[in-house]
N, CA, C and O atoms as a GROMACS GRO file, in nm:
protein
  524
    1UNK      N    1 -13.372  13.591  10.437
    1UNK     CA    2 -13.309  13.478  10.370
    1UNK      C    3 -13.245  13.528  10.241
    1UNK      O    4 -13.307  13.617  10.184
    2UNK      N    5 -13.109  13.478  10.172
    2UNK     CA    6 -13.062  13.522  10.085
    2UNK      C    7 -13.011  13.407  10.020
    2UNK      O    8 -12.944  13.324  10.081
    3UNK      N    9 -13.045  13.394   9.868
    3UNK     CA   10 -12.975  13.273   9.787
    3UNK      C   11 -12.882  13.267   9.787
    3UNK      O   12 -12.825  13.372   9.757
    4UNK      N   13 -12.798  13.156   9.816
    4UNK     CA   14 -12.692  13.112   9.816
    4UNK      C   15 -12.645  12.996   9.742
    4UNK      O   16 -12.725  12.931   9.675
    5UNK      N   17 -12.519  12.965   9.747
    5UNK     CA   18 -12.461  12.813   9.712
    5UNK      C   19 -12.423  12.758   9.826
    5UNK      O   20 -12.336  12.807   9.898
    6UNK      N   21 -12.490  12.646   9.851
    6UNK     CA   22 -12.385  12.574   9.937
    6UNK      C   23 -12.283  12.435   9.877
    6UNK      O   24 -12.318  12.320   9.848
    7UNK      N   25 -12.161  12.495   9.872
    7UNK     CA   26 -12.073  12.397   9.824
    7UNK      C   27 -11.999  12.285   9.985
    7UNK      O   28 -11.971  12.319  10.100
    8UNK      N   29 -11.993  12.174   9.925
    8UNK     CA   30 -11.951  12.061   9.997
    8UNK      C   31 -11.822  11.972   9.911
    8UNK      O   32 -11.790  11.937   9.798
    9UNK      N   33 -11.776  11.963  10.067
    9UNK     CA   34 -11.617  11.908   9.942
    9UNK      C   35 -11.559  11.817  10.051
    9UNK      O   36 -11.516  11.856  10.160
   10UNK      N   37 -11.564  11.682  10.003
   10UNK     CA   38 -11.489  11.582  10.088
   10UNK      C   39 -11.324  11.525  10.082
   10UNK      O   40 -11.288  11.506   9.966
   11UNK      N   41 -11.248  11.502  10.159
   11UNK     CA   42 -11.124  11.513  10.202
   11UNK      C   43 -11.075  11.415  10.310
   11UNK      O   44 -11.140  11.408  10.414
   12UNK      N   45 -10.960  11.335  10.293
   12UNK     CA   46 -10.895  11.299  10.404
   12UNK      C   47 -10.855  11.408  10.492
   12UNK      O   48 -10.785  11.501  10.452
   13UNK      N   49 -10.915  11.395  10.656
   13UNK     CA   50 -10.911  11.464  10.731
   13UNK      C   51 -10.748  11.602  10.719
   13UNK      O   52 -10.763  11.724  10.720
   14UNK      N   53 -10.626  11.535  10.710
   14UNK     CA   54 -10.515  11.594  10.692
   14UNK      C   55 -10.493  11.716  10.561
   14UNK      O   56 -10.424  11.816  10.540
   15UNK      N   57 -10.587  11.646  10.500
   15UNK     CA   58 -10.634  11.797  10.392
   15UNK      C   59 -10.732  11.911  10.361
   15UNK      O   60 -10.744  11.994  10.271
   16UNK      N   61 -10.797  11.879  10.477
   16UNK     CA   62 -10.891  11.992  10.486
   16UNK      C   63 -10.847  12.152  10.514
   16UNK      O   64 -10.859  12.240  10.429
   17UNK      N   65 -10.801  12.169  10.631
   17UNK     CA   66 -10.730  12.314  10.626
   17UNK      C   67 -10.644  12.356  10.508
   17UNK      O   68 -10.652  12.465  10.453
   18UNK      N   69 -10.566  12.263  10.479
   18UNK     CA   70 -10.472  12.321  10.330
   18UNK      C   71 -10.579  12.383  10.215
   18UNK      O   72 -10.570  12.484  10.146
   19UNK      N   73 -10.694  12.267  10.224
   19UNK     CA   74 -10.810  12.326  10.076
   19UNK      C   75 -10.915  12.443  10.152
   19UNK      O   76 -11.016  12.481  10.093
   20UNK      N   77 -10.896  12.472  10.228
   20UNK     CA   78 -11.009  12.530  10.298
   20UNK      C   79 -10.944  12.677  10.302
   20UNK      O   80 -11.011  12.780  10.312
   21UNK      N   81 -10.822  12.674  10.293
   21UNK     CA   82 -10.696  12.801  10.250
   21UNK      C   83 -10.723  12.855  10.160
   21UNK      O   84 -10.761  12.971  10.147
   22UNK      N   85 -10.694  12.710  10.026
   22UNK     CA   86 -10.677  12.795   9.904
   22UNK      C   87 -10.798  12.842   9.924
   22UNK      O   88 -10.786  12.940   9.998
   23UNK      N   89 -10.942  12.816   9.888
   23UNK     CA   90 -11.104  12.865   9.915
   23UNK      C   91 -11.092  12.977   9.961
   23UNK      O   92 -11.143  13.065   9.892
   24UNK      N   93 -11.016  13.024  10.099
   24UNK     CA   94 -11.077  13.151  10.115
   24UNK      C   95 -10.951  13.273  10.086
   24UNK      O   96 -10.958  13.389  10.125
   25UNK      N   97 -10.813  13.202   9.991
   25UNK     CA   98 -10.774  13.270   9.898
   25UNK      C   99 -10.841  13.334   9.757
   25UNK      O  100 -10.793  13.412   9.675
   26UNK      N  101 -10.953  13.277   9.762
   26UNK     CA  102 -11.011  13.334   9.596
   26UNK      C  103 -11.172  13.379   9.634
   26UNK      O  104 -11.246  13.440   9.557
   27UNK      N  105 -11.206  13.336   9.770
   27UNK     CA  106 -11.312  13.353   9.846
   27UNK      C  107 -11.356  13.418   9.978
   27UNK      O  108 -11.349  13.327  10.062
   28UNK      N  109 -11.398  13.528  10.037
   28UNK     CA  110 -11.375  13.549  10.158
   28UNK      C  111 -11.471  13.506  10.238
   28UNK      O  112 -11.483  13.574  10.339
   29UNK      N  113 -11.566  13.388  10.224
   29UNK     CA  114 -11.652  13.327  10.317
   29UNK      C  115 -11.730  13.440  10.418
   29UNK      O  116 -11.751  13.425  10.538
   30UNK      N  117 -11.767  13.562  10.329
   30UNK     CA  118 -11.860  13.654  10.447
   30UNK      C  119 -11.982  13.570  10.491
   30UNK      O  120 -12.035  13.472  10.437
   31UNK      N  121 -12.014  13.637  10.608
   31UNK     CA  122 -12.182  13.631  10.668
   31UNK      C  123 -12.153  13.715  10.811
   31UNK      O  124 -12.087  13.683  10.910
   32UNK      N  125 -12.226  13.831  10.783
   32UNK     CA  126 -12.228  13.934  10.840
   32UNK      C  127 -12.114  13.981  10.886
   32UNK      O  128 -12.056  14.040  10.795
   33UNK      N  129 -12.052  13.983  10.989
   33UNK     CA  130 -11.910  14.063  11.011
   33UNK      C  131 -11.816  14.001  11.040
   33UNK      O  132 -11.711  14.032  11.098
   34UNK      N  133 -11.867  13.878  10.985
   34UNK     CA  134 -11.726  13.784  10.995
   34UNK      C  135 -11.696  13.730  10.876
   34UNK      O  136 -11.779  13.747  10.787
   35UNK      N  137 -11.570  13.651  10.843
   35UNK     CA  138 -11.517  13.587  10.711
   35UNK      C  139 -11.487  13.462  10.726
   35UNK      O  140 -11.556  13.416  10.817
   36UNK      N  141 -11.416  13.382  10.680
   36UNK     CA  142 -11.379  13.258  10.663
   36UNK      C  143 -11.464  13.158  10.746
   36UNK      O  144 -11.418  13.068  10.817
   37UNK      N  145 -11.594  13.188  10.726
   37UNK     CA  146 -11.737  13.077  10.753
   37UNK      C  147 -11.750  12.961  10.693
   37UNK      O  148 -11.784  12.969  10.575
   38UNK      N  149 -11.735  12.859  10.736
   38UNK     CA  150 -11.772  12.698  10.726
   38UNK      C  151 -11.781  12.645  10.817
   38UNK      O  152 -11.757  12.687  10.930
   39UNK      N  153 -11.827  12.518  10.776
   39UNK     CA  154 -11.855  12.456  10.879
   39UNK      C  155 -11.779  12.289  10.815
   39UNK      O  156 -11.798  12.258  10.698
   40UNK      N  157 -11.697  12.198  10.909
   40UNK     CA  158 -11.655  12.053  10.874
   40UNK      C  159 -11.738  11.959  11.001
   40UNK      O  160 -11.744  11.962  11.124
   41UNK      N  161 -11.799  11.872  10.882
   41UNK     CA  162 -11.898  11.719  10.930
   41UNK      C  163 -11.728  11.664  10.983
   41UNK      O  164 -11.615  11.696  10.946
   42UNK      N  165 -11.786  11.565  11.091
   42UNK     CA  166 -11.703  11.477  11.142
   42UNK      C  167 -11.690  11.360  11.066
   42UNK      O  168 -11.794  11.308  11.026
   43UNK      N  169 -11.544  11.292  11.029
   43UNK     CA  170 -11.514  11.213  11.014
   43UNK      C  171 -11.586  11.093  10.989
   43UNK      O  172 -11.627  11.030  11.087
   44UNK      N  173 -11.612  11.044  10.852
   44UNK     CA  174 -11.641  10.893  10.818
   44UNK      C  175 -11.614  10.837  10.721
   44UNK      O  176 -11.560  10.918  10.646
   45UNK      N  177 -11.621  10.732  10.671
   45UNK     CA  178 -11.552  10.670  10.529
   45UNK      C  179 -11.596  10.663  10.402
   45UNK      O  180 -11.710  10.676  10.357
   46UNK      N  181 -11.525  10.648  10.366
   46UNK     CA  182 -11.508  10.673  10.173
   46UNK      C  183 -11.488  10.534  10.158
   46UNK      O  184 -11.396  10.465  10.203
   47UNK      N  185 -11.605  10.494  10.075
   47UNK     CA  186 -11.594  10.369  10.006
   47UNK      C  187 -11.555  10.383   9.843
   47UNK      O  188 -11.622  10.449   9.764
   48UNK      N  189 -11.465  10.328   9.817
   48UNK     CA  190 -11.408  10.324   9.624
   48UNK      C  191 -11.390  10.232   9.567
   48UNK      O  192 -11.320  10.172   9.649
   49UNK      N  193 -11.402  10.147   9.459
   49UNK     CA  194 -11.297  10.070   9.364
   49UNK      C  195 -11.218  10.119   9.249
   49UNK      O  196 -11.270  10.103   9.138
   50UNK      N  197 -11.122  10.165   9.254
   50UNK     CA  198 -11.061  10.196   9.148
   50UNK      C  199 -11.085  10.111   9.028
   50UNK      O  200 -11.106   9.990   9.033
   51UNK      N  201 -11.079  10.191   8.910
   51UNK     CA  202 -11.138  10.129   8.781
   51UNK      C  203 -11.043  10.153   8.658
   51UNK      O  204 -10.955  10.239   8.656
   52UNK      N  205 -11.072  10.066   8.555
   52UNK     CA  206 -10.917  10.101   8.486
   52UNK      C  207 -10.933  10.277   8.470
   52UNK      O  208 -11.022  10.354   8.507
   53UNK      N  209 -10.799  10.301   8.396
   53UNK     CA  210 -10.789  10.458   8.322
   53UNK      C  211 -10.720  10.483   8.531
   53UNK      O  212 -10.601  10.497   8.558
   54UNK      N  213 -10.814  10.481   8.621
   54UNK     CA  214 -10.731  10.554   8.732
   54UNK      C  215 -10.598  10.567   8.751
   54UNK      O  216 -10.523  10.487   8.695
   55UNK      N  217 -10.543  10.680   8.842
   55UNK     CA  218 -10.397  10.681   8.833
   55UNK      C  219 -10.341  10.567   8.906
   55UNK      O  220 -10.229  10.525   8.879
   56UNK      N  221 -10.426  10.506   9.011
   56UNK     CA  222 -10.374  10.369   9.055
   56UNK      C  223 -10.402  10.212   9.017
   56UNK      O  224 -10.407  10.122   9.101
   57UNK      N  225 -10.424  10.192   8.853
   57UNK     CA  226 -10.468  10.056   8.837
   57UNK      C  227 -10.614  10.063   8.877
   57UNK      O  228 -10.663  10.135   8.963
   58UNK      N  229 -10.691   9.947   8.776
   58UNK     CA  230 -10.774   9.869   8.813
   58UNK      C  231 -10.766   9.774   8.971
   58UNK      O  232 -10.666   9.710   9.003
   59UNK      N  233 -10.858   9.780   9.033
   59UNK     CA  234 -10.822   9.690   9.112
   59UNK      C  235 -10.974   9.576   9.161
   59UNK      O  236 -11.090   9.602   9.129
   60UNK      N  237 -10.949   9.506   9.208
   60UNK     CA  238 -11.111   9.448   9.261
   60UNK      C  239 -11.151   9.445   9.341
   60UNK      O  240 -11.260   9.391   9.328
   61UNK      N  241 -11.122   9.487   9.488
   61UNK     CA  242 -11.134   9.460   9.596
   61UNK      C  243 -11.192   9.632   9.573
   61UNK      O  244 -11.158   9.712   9.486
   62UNK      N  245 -11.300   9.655   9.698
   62UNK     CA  246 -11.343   9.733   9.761
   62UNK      C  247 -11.266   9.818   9.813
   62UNK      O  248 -11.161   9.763   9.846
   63UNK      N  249 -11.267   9.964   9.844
   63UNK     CA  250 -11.139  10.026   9.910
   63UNK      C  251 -11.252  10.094  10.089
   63UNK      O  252 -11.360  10.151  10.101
   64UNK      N  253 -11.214  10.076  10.125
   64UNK     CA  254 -11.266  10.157  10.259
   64UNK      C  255 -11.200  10.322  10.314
   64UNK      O  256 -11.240  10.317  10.430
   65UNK      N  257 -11.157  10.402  10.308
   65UNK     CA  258 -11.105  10.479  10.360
   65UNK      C  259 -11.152  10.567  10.502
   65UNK      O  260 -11.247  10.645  10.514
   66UNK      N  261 -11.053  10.526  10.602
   66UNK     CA  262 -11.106  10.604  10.710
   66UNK      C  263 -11.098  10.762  10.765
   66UNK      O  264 -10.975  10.776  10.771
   67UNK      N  265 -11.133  10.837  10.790
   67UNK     CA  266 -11.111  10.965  10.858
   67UNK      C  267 -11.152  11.083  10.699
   67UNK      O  268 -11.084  11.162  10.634
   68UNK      N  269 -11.253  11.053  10.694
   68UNK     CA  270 -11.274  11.138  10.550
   68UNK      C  271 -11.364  11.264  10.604
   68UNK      O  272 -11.476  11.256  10.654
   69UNK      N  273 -11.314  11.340  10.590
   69UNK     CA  274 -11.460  11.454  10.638
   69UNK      C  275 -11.506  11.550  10.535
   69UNK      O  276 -11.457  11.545  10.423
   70UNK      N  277 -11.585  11.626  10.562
   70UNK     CA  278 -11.691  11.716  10.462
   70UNK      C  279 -11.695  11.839  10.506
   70UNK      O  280 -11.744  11.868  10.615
   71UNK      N  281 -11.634  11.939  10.411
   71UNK     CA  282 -11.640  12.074  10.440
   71UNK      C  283 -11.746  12.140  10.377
   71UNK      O  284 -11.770  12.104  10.262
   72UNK      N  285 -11.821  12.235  10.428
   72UNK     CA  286 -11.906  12.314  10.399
   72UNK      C  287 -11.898  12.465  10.408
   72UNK      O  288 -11.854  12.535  10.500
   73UNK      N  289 -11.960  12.505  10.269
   73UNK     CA  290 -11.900  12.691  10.312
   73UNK      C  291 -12.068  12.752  10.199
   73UNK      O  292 -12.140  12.706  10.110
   74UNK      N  293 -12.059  12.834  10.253
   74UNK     CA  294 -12.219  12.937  10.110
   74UNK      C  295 -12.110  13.046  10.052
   74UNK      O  296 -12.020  13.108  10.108
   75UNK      N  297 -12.143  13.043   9.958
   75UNK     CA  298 -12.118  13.119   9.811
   75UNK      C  299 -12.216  13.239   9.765
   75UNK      O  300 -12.331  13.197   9.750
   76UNK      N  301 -12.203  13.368   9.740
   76UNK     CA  302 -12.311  13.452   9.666
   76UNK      C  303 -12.301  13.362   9.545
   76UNK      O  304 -12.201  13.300   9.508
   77UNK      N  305 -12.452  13.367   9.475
   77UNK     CA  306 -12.436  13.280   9.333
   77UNK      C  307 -12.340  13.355   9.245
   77UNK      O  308 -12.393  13.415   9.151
   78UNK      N  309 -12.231  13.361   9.255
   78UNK     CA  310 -12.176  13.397   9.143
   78UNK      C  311 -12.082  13.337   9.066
   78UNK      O  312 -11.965  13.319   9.099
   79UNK      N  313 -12.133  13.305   8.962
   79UNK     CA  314 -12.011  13.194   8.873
   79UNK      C  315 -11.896  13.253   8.847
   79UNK      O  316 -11.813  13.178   8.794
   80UNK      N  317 -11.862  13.366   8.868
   80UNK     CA  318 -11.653  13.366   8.808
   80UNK      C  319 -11.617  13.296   8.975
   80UNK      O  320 -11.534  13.211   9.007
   81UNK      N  321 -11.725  13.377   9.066
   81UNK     CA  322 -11.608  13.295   9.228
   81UNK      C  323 -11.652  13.181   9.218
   81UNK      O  324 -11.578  13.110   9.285
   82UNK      N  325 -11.753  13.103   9.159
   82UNK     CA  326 -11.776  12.963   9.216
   82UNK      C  327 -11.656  12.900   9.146
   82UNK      O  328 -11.578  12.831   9.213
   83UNK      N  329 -11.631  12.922   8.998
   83UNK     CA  330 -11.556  12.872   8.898
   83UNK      C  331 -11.413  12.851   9.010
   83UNK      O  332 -11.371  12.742   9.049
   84UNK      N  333 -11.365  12.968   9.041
   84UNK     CA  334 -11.221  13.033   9.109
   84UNK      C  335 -11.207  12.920   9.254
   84UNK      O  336 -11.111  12.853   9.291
   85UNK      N  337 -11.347  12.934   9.313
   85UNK     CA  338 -11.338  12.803   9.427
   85UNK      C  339 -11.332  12.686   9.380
   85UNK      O  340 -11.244  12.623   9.438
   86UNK      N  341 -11.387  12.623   9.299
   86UNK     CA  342 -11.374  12.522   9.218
   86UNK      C  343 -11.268  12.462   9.177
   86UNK      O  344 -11.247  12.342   9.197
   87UNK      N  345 -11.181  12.549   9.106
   87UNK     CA  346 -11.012  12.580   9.052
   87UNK      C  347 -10.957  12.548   9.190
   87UNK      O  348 -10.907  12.438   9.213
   88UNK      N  349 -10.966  12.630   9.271
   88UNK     CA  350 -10.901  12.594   9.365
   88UNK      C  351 -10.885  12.510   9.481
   88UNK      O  352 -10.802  12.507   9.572
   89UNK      N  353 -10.999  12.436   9.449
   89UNK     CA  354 -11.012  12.312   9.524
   89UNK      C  355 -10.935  12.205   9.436
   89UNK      O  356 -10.873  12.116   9.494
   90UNK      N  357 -10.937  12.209   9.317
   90UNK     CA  358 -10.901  12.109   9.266
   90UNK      C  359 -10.753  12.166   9.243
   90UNK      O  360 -10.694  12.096   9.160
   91UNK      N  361 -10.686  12.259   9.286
   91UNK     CA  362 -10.565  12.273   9.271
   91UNK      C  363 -10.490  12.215   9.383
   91UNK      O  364 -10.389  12.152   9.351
   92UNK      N  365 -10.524  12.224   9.537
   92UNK     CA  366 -10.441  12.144   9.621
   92UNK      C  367 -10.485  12.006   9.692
   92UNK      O  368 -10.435  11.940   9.783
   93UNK      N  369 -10.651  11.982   9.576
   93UNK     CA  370 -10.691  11.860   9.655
   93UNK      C  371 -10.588  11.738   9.646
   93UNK      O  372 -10.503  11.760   9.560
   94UNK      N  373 -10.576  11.646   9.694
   94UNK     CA  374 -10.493  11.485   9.684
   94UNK      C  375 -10.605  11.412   9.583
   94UNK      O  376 -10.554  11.351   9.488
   95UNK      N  377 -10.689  11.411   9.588
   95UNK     CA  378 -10.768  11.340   9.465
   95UNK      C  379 -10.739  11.404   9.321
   95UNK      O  380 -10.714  11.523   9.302
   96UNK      N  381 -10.747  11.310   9.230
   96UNK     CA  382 -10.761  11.357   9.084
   96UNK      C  383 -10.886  11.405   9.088
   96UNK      O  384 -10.899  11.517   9.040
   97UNK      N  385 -10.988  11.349   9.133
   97UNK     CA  386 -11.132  11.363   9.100
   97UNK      C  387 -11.243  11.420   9.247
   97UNK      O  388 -11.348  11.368   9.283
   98UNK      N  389 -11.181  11.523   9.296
   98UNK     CA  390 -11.241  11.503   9.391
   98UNK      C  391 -11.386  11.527   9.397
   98UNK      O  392 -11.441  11.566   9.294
   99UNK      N  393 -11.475  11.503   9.537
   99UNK     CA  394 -11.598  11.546   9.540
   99UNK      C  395 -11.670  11.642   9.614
   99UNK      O  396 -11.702  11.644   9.733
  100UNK      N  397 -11.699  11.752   9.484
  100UNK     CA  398 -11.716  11.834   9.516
  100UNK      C  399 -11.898  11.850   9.494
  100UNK      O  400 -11.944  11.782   9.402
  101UNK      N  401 -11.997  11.933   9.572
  101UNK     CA  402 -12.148  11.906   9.548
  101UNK      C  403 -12.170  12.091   9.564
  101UNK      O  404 -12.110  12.160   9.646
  102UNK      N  405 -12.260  12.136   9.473
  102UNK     CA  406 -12.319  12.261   9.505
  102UNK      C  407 -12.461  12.263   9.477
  102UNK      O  408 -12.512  12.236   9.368
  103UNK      N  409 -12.520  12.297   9.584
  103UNK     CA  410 -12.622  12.312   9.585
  103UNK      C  411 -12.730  12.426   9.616
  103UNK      O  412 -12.736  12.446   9.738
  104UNK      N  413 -12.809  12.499   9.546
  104UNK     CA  414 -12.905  12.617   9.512
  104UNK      C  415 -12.973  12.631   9.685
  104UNK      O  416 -13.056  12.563   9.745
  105UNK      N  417 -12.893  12.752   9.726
  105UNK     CA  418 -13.028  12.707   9.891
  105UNK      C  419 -13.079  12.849   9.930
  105UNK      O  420 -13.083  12.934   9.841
  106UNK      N  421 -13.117  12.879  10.050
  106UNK     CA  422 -13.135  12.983  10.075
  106UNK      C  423 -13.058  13.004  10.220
  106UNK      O  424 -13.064  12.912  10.302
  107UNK      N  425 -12.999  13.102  10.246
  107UNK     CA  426 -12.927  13.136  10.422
  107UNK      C  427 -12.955  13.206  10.486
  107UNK      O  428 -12.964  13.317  10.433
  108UNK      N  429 -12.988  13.203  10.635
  108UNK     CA  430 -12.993  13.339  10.655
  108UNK      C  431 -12.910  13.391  10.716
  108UNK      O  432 -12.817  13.333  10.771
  109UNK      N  433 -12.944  13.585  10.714
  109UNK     CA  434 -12.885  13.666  10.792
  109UNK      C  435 -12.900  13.713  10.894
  109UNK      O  436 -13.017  13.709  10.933
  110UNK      N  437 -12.811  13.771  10.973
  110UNK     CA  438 -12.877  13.824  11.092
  110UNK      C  439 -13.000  13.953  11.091
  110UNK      O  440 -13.009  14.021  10.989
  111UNK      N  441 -13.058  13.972  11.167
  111UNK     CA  442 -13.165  14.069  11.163
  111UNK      C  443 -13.153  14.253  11.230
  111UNK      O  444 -13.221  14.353  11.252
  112UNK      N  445 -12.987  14.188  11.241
  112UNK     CA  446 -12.924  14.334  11.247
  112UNK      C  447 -12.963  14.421  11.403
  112UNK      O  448 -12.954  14.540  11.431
  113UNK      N  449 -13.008  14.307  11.481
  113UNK     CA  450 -13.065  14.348  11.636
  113UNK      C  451 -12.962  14.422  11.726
  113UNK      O  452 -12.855  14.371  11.695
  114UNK      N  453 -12.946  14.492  11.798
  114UNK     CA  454 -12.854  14.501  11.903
  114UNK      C  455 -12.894  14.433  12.030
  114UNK      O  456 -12.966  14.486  12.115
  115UNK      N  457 -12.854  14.332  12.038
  115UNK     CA  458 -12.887  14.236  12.161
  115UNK      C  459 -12.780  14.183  12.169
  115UNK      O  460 -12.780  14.066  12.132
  116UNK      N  461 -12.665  14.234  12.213
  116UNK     CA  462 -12.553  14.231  12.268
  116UNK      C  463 -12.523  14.189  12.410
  116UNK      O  464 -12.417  14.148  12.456
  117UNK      N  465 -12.645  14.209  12.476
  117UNK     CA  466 -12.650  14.167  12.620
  117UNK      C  467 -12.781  14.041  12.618
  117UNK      O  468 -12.813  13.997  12.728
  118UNK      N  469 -12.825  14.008  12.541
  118UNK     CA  470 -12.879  13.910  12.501
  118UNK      C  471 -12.782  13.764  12.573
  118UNK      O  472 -12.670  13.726  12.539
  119UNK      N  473 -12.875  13.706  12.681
  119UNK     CA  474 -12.806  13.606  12.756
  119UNK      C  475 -12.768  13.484  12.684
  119UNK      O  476 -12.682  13.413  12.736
  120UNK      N  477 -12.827  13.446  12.556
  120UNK     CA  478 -12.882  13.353  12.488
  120UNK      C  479 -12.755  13.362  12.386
  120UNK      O  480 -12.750  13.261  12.316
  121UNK      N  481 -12.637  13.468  12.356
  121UNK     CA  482 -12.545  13.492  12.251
  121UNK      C  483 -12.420  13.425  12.333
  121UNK      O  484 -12.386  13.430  12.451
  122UNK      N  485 -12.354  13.346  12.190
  122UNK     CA  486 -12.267  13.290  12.243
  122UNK      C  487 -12.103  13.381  12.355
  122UNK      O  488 -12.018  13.344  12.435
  123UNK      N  489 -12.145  13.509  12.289
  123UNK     CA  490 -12.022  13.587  12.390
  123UNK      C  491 -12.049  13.611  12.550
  123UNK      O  492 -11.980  13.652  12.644
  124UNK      N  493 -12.206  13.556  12.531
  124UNK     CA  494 -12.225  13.610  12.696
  124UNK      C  495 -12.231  13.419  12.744
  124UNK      O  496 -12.290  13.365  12.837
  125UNK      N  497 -12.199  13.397  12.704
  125UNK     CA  498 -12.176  13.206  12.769
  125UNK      C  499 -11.963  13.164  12.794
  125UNK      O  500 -11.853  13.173  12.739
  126UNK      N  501 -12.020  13.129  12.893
  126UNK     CA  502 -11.879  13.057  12.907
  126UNK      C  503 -11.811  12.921  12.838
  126UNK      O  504 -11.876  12.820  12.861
  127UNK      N  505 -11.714  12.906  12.772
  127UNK     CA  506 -11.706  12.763  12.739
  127UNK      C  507 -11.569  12.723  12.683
  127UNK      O  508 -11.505  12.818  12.638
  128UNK      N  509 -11.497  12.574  12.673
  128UNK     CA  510 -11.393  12.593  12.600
  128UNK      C  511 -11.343  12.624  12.526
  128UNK      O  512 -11.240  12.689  12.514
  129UNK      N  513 -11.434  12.565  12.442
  129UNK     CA  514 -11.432  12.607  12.251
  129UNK      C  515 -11.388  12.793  12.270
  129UNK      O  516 -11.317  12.836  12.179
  130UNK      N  517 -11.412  12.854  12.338
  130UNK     CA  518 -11.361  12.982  12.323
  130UNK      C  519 -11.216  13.014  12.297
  130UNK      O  520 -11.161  13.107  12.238
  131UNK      N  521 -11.173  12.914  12.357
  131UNK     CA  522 -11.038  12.921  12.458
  131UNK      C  523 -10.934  12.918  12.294
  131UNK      O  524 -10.811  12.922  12.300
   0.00000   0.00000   0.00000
């Protein structure tokens, strides 16, 4: 197990790959021999009321927003890259304020096995998602 960050960052669905770019422009999302590791929750809504000072008016009514999803990625703790992911989420997000969560966890790694013929690994399974 190795400490990590796990940062979470929510988005209208249509902006996730654009912010998930800049991220692994200032970030290379390792875990073991691969890079650009996350994972996106499916789609659900964002409830808001805009309040004065926002860039769109006060308003009173409730806002609902549909198709919102949640990206997830781990971080080595290190504050100049968390800072740099940070920056750069908030550089191509569509929110002024977006929401972003990091949280202290632990991850693990692989155990460095050669079980390559291991029936149970996803390269020895057939499926679309490959495709």
């Amino acid at each position: 197990m190795q400490p990590m960050w796990l940062i979470m960052f929510q988005a209208p669905q249509e902006d996730i790959d654009r912010i998930f770019d800049a991220v692994t422009e200032v970030a290379p999302l390792v875990q073991g021999k691969t890079d650009r590791n996350g994972y996106r929750a499916p789609s659900g809504f964002e409830y808001y009321r805009p309040r004065e000072g926002t860039p769109t008016g006060s308003e009173d009514t409730l806002r609902k927003r549909p198709h919102v999803d949640e990206m997830r990625f781990y971080l080595p703790r290190d504050p100049d890259q968390l800072r740099a992911v940070i920056e750069a989420i908030y550089e191509v997000h569509s929110y002024y304020e977006p929401v972003i969560t990091v949280t202290e966890v632990l991850r693990s790694l692989g155990k460095g096995l050669d079980d390559q013929d291991n029936p149970h690994r996803w390269w020895n399974k057939k499926g679309d998602w490959k495709t």
